[in-house]
C-alpha positions in Angstrom: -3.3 10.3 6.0 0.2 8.3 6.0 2.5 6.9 4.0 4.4 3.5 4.4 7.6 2.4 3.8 8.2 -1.0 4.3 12.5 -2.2 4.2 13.7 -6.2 4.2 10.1 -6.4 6.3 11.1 -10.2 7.9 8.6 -12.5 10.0 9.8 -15.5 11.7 7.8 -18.3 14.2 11.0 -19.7 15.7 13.0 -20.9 12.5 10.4 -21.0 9.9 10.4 -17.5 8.0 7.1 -16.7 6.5 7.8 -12.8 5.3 11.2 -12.8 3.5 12.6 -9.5 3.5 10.0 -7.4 1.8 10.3 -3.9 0.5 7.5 -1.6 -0.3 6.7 1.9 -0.7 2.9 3.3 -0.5 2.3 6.4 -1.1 0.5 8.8 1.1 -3.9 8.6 0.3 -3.3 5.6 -2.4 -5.0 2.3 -2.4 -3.2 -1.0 -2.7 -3.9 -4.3 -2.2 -2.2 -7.1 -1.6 -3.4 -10.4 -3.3 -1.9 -14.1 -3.7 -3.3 -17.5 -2.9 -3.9 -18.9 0.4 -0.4 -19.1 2.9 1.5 -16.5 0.9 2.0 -13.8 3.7 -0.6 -11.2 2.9 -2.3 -11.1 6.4 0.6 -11.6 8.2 2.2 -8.9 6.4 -0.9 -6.8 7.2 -1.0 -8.1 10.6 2.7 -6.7 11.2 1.9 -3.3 9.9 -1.3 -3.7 12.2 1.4 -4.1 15.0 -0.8 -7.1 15.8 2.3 -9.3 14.7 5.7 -8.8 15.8 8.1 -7.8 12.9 11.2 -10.1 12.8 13.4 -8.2 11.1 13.4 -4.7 8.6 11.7 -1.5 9.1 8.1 -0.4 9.2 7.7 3.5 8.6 4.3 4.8 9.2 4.0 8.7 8.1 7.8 8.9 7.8 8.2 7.8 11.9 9.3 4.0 12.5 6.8 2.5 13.9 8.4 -1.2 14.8 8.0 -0.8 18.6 5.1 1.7 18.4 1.9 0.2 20.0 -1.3 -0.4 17.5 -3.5 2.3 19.5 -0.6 4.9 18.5 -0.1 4.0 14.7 -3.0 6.3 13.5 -4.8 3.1 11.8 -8.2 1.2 11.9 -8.7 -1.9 10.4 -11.6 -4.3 9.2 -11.9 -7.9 9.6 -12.8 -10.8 7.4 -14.8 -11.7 10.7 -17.2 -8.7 11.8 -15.5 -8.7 15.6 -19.3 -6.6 16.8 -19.9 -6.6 20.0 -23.1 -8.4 20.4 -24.7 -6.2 23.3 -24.5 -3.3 21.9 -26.7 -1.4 19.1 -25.4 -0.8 15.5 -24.7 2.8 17.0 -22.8 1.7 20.0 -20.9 -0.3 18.5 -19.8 2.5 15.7 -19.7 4.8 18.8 -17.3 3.3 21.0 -14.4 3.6 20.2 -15.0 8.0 20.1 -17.0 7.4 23.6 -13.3 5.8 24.7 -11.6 8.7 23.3 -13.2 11.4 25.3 -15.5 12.9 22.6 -18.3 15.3 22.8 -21.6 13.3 22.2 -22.6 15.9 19.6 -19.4 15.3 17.7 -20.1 11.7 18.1 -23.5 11.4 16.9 -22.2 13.4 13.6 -19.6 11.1 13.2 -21.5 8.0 13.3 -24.5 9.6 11.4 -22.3 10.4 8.4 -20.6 7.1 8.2 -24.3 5.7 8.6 -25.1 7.7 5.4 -22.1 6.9 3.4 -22.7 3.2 4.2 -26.5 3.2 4.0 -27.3 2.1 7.4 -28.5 4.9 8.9 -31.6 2.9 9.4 -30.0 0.1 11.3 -28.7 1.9 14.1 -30.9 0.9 16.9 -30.7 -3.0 15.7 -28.4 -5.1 17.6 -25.7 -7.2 15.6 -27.9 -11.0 16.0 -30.8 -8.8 14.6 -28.6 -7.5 10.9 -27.5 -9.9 8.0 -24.2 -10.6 7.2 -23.6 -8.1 4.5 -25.0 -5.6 7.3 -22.8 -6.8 9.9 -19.4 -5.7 7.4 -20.7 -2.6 6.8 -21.4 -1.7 10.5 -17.4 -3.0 10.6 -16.2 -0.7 7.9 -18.6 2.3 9.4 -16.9 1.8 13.0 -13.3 2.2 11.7 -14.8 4.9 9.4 -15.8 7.1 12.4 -12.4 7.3 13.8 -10.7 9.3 10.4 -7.7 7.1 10.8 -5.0 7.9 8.5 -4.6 4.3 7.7 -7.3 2.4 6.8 -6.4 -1.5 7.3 -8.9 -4.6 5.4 -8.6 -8.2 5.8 -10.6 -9.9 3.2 -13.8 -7.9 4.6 -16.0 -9.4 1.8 -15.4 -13.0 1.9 -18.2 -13.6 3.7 -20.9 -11.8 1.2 -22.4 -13.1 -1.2 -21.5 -12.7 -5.2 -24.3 -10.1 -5.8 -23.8 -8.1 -2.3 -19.6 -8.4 -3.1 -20.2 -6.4 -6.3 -22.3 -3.4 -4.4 -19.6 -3.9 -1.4 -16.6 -3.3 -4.1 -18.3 -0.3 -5.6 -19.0 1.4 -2.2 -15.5 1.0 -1.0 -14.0 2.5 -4.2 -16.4 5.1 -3.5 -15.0 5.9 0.0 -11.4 5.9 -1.1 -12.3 8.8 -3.6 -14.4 10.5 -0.5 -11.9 10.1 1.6 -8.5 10.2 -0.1 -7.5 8.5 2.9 -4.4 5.5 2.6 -5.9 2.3 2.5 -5.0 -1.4 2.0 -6.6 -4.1 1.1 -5.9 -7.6 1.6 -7.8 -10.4 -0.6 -7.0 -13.8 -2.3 -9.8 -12.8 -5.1 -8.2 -11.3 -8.4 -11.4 -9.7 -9.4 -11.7 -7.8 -5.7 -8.1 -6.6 -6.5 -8.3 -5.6 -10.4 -11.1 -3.7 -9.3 -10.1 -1.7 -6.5 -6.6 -1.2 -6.5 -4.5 1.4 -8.0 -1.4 -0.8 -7.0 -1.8 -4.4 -6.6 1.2 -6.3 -4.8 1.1 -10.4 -5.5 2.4 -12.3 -3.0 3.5 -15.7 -3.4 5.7 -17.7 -0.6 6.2 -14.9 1.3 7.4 -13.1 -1.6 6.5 -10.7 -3.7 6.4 -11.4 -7.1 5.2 -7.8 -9.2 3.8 -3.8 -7.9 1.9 -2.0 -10.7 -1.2 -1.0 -11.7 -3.7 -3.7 -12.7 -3.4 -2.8 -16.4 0.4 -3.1 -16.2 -0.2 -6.8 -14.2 -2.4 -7.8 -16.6 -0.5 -6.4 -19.8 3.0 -6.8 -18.6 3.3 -10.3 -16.4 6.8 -10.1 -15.1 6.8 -14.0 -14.6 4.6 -17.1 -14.8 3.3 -17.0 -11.8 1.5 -13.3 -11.9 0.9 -14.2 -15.3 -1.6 -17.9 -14.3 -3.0 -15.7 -11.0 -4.5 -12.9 -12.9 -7.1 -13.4 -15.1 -10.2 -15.7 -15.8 -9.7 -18.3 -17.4 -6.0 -18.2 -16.7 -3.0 -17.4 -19.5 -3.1 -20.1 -21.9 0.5 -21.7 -21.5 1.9 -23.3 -23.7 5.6 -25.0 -24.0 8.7 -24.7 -26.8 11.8 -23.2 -27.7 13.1 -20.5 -29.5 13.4 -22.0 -33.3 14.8 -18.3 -34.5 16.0 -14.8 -34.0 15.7 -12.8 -36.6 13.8 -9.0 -35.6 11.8 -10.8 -33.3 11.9 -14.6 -32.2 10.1 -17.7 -33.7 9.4 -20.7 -31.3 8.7 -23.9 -32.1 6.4 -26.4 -30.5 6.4 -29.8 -29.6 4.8 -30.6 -32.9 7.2 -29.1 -35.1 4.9 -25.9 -35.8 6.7 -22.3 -35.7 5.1 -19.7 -33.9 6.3 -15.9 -34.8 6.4 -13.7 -31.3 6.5 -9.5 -31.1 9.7 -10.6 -28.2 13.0 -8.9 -29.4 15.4 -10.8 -31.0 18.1 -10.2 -28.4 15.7 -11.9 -25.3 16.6 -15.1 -25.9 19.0 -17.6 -28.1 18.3 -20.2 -30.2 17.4 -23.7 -28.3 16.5 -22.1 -25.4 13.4 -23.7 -23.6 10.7 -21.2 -23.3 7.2 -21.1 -22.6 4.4 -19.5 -24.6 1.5 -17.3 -22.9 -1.6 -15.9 -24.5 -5.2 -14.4 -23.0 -8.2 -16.3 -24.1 -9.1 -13.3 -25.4 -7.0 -12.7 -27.7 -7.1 -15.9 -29.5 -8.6 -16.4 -32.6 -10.5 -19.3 -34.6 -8.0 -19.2 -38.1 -9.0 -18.4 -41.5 -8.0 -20.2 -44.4 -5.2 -17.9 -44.6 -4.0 -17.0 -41.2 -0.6 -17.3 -40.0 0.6 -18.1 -36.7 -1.8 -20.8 -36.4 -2.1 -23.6 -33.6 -3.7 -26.8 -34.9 -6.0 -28.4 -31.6 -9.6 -30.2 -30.6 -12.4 -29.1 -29.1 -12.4 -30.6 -25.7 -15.3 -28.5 -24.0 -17.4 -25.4 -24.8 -19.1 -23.5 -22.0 -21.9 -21.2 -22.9 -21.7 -17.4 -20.6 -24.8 -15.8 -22.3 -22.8 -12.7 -24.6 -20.5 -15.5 -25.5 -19.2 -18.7 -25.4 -16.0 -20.1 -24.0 -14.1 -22.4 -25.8 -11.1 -25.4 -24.7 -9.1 -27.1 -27.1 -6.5 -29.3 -26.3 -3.2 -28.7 -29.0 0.4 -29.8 -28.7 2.9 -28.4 -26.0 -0.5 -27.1 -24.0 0.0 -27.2 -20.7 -4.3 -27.3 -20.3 -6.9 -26.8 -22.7 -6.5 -23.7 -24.8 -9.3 -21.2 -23.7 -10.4 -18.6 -26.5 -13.8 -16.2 -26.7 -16.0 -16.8 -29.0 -19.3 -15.1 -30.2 -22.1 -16.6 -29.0 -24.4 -16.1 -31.7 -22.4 -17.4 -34.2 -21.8 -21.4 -35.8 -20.6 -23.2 -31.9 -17.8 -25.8 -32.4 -18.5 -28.7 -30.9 -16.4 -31.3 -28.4 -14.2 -33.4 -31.3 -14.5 -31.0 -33.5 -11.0 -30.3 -35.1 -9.8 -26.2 -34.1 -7.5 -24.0 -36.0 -6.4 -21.3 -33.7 -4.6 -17.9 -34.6 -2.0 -16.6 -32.1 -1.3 -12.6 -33.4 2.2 -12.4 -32.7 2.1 -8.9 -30.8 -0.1 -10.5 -27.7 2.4 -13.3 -27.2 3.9 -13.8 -24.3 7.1 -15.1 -23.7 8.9 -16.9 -20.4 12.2 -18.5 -20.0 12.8 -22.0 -18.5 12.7 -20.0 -14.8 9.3 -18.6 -15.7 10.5 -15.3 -16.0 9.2 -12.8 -19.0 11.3 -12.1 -21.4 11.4 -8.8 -23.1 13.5 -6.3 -24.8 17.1 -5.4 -24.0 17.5 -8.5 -21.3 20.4 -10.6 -21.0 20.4 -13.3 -23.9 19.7 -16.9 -22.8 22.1 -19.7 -23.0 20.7 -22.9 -24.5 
């Protein structure tokens, strides 16, 4: 197993920079992925720890040794493509085979080897079938089994099930969580899909421009935003967002949208001063249809309701809304209607709050100037 440390990690194609100094630490056995829209850096980034791209600038550390210069054969890794990269001529077992036939092992040894990934992958009856003969979700697992046979201390993935269908992506996401906890081997895990990241990782790392943006866990991503950005790319549907400005600061701060309405937040009265432009975030499902007698309400229009079997989700449009308001609602209850006037309650505890820079505010930061 191996651990990485990753410090002002820089990639460069002549004067364009792509990785902007990134720093990282992963422990030894844990599983991370790294997850962020299209043209963010992810691959690359993986790429460089791969030592299939050169790193520009910074230090890789593979298993406390720098590993900058070290060759890919020598950095004690295996990694899995988005494309399946079998070699066509050779049986399921070959193929799983080689790379132990190139290192000199005992064809007893081998055989093990490959049988027991076979099992673990459930293709122990595909190993006489040639690649053209397998389906595609076949073909990744055959992938994953021939870097499983070589008990890297690195496992590497680069969006391996993007080219699976939704049904066979579900099994896939089960069975690799399954290997981690067989193996307790260091993996990561590279894919633009929140779901594949919330989960499978323990950490999740979003990227954005090169950047990155927030580590935790997926509950503290989810929970605990540190800006708009993580706060929009995890979770379907997205944040509801919403803009305004602080109206008050008493305990906690009021904002007021653009239609005059005050909205009480559970954000400490010290984030932010009075004037300053914010914006409001809240998860679909935390939003509530009002009662006659609930506070913190959001006045808005049904604009579209979309029916998901144990529920239904509902869009209103309301003042300040960036998009439609999403909300759950039960599905076997009355179902509003498009035009049908909405009365939404926002509980001021799951409030979220974001300064004009997109960053969340929370207790004990620096007050904001108007």
């Amino acid at each position: 197993m191996a651990a990485l440390s990753l410090r002002k990690l820089a990639k460069r194609y002549g004067e364009h920079a792509v990785i902007h100094g990134v720093d990282l630490d992963i422990r030894d056995g844990e599983f991370v992925v790294f997850v962020g829209p299209s043209g963010c850096g992810k691959s690359t980034l993986l790429r460089m720890i791969a030592g299939l791209e050169e790193i520009s600038g910074g230090e890789l550390h593979i298993g406390g040794r720098l590993a900058n210069d070290v060759p890919p054969a020598r950095r004690d890794l295996a990694m899995v493509f988005q494309s399946y990269a079998l070699y066509p001529h050779m049986t399921v077992y070959d193929n799983m085979a080689f790379a132990l036939q190139l290192a000199g092992q005992k064809k007893d040894a081998i055989r093990a080897a490959v049988q027991q990934a076979a099992d673990v992958l459930q293709i122990g009856h595909l190993l006489a079938r040639r690649p053209k003969e397998l389906s595609g979700g076949q073909r990744q697992r055959v992938a994953i089994g021939r870097a499983i046979v070589r008990q890297p201390g690195l496992f590497l993935f680069d969006e391996p099930l993007s080219n699976l269908d939704a049904s066979l992506r579900v099994q896939m996401r089960m069975e690799l969580a399954r290997l981690h906890a067989q193996l307790k081997t260091t993996m990561i895990y590279v894919t633009h899909d929140q779901v594949e990241a919330m989960t499978l990782g323990e950490r999740i790392v979003v990227f954005n421009g090169g950047r990155i943006e927030q580590v935790g866990t997926p509950r503290q991503l989810y929970n605990e935003p540190a800006n708009l950005f993580v706060a929009g790319f995890l979770g379907t549907p997205k944040m509801n967002r919403i803009d305004a400005s602080v109206a008050a600061a008493a305990d906690t701060l009021t904002v007021r949208l653009a239609d005059g309405a005050q909205l009480a937040t559970g954000i400490h009265a010290d984030a932010a001063a009075p004037g300053a432009l914010v914006t409001i975030g809240i998860r679909p499902e935390h939003v509530r249809v009002a009662g006659a007698d609930a506070g913190n309400r959001l006045e808005g229009v049904v604009s579209h309701v979309e029916y998901l079997g144990d529920q239904l989700l509902v869009h209103a449009t309301a003042p300040g809304a960036t998009a439609p308001i999403a909300l759950r609602h039960a599905a076997d209850g009355p179902v509003p209607r498009p035009g049908d006037a909405i009365a939404l309650h926002l509980p001021p505890g799951a409030v979220h709050v974001f300064d004009a820079e997109g960053r969340a505010l929370k207790q004990g930061v620096t007050k904001l100037s108007i």
